[in-house]
N, C-alpha and C positions, 0 to 999 in steps of 0.2 A: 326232639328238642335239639336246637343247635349248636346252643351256649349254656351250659351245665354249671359255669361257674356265676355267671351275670343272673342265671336263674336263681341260684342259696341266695346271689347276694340280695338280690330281690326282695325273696321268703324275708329275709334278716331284715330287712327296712322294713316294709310291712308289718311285720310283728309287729317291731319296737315302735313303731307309731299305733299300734291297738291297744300299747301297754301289756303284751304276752309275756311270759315265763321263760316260754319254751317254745321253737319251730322246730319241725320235722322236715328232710330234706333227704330226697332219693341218696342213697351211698354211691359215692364214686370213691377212687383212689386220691385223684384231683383237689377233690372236695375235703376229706381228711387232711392234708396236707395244709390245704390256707387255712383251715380252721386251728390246725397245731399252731400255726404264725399269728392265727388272732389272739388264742386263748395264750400265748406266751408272751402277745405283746400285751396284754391286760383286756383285751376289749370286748373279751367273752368267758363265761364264765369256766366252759368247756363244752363237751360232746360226750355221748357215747353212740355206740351202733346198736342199732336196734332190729325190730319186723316192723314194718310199716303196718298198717291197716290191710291193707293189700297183699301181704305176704311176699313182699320185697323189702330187700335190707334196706334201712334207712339210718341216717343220724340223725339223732334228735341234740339241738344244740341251745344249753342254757344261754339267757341271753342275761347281761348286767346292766344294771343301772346307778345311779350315785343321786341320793336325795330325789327319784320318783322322776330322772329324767337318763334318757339311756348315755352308757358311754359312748356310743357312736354317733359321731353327729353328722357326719359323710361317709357315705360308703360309694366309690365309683370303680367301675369295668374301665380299665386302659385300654388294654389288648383285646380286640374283637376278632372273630374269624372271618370277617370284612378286610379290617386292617388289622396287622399285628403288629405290636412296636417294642422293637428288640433296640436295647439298650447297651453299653459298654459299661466298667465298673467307674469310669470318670463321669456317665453323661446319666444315673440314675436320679430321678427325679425326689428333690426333698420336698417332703409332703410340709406345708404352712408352718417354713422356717423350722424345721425338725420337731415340731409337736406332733405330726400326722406319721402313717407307716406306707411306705410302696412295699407290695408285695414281690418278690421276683420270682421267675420259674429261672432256675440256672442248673447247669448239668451238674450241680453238685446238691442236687434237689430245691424243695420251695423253700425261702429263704425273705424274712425283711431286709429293708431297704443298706441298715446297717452291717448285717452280717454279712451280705454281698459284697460289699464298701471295702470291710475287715479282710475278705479273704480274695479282693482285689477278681471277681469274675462278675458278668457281664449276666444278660438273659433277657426275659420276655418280662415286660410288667403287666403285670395279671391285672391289679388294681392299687387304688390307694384308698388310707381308711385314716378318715379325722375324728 
């Protein structure tokens, strides 16, 4: 697999379109990290780490909804390992007029769109999430 994060985010839309509970999604480091930025901007319920079926670690990641339709209404890959798109702390992208979240990878770890903003550093955007 070549893209590990566009992959969860995948699993994650799929789900919420079958109306699931729950996906399970191979564990990375990577992966733990956007999903702390989901679940603390509201847009999931949480994680934990698990055994897969397989007998590899995986997270299994509650998913929310609000009256029987999920919170996430977009979920898109910015940063591909095609093209990667490294941002400054002025030029981060406001997800639809500041209702949405850019996720940022910045060397002060994974971080939303605002706390990057706040702590005035720059990074890669992972994704953004409506």
């Amino acid at each position: 697999m070549n893209d590990p994060i566009a992959d969860m985010l995948t699993r994650i839309r799929n789900s919420q379109l079958r109306g699931k509970a729950t996906v399970e999604t191979p564990a990375s480091k990577i992966r733990a990290w956007v999903l702390d930025v989901l679940a603390d901007e509201g847009y999931i319920r949480g994680y934990e780490a698990t055994t897969g079926k397989d007998g590899h670690p995986a997270l299994n990641i509650e998913l929310k909804y609000y009256e029987g339709t999920p919170v996430i209404r977009e979920l898109k890959r910015v940063s591909k390992p095609g093209r990667r798109v490294y941002v400054g702390s002025k030029d981060i992208p406001v997800v639809r007029q500041g209702l949405g979240v850019s996720i940022v990878s910045t060397p002060r770890g994974v971080m939303s769109d605002a706390n990057a903003r706040s702590q005035n550093i720059g990074g890669e955007v992972l994704c953004t999430v409506f």
